[in-house]
N, C-alpha and C positions, 0 to 999 in steps of 0.2 A: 264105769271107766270110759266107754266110749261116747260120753255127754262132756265129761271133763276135758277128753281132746279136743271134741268138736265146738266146746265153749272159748277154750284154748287157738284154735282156730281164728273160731269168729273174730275175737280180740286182738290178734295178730294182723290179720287183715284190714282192720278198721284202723290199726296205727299204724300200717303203711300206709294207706290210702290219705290219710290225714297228713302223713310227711312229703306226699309228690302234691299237694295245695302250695299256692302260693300265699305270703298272708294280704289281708286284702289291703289294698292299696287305696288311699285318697286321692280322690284328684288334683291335677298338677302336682302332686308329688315329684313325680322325674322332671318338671319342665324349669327346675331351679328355681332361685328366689325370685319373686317378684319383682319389675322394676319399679324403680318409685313412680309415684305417679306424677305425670308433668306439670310442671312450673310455668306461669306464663309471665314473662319480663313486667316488673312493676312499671306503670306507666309512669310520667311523668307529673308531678300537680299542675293544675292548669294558673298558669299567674295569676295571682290576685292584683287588685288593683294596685296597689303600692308598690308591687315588686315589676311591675310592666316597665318594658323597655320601649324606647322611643327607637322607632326604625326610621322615619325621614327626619334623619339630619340633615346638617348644613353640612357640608365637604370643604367649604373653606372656614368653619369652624373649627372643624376635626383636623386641617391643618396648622390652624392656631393654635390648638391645645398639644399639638404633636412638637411644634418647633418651640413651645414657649415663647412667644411672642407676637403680639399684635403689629401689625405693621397700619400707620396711620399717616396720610396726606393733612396735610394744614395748608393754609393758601399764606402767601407770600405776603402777599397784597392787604394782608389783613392782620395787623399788630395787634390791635386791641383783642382781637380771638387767638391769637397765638403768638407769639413771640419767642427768641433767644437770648436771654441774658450775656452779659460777660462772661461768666462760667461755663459759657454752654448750655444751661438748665434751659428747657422749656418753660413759657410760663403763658396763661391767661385760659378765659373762659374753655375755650375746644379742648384742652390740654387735658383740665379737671375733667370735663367729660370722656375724653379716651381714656383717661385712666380709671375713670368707674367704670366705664365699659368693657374694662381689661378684666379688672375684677367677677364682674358678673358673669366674665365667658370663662372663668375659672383661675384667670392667673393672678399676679401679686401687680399693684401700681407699676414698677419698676420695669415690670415687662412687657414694656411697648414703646415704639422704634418710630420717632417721626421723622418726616422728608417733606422739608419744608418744597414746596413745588409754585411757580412762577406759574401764570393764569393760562398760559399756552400749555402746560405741559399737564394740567391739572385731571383732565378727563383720560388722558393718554394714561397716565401713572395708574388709573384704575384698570382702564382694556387689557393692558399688559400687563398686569397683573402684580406689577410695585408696592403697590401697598392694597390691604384688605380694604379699607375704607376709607374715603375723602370728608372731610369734616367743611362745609360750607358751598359745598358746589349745586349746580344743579343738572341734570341729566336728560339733553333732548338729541342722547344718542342711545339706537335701539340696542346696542350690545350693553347700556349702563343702567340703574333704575335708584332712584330716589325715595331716602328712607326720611320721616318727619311732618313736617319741621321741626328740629331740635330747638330752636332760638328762633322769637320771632323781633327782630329790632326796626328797623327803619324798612328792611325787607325779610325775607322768609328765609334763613339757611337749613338745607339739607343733607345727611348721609349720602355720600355716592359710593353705591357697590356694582359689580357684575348682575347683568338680570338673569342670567344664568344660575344664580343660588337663589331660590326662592324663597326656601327657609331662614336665608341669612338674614334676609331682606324681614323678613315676619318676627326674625328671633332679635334682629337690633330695634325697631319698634317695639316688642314687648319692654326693651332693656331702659328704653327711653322712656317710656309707660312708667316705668317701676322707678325710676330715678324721679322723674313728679311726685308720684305717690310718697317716697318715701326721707323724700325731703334733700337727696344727694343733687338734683337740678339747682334747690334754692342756695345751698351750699356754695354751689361752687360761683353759682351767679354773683354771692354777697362779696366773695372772695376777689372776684377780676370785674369783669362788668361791673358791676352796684360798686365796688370801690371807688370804680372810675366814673361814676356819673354816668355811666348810660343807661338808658333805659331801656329793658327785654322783658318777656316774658315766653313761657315755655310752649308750646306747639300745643301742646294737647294736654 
């Protein structure tokens, strides 16, 4: 009898002792869920060649494509490279070339603005900024710089722009380049010039 209490005992004691444990804990348990683990901002791809952007523009480009419209000097004094009809129309060789030049800077024929200018006034209308470019001048003043020669006939004619755009000045030279090459200089020559018997040929 008295093995039976004291076995009784034992057993009682050992399932108290058992229920003041606590059960065993894993770590971080109480320190709540985890945070995710940090994300770092995808970077950007690096431009491939074809998607690169050109950072030195022309500013008086970027104001051409901004107002639609070219603004273009023609000399007075020079019919056969430009003239006015009775309608008003422009017409001869410088004409056909500002309006592929219009083209190529992005806009449509139509959008570009001539001011026929009197040989006094021809270099001033560029400084002052009248028109983007003069078609036949030439430039032995340091605020102006000469693009070409687009025509060479009896003498050398040149682009007159600001020497202040220097890209301008690089990007109507490519436009001239491109107009030889691809046959719009011979075009428009056949058209006024060649019509009329004069003889040119193209700068470069």
């Amino acid at each position: 009898m008295r093995i039976r209490v004291l076995a009784a005992v034992v057993a009682a004691a050992a399932l108290l002792s058992g229920c003041g444990q606590d059960a065993p804990v894993e770590p971080n348990a109480l320190a709540g869920p985890k945070p995710p683990a940090p994300t770092t901002a995808p970077t950007s791809p690096a431009p491939s060649a074809g998607n690169s952007v050109e950072l030195d523009t022309s500013p008086t480009i970027a104001r051409i494509k901004q107002r639609r419209l070219l603004l273009v000097g023609v000399r007075e004094d020079a019919p056969q490279f430009a003239t006015r009809d009775g309608a008003g129309e422009y017409r001869g060789f410088d004409v056909e070339m500002a309006r592929d030049l219009a083209k190529r800077i992005g806009l449509d024929s139509t959008q570009v603005q001539f001011r026929r200018l009197p040989s006094t006034l021809l270099l001033d209308g560029v400084a002052a900024g009248n028109v983007d470019v003069l078609f036949g001048g030439t430039a032995d003043n340091p605020q102006l710089a000469q693009v070409g020669p687009y025509v060479i006939t009896g003498s050398e004619r040149y682009l007159v722009v600001k020497s202040d755009d220097r890209k301008l000045a690089e990007e109507l030279q490519r436009m001239l380049d491109e107009a030889v090459a691809d046959g719009s200089w011979q075009r428009a020559y056949d058209a006024t010039l060649g019509a009329a018997g004069i003889q040119a040929r193209p700068g470069s």
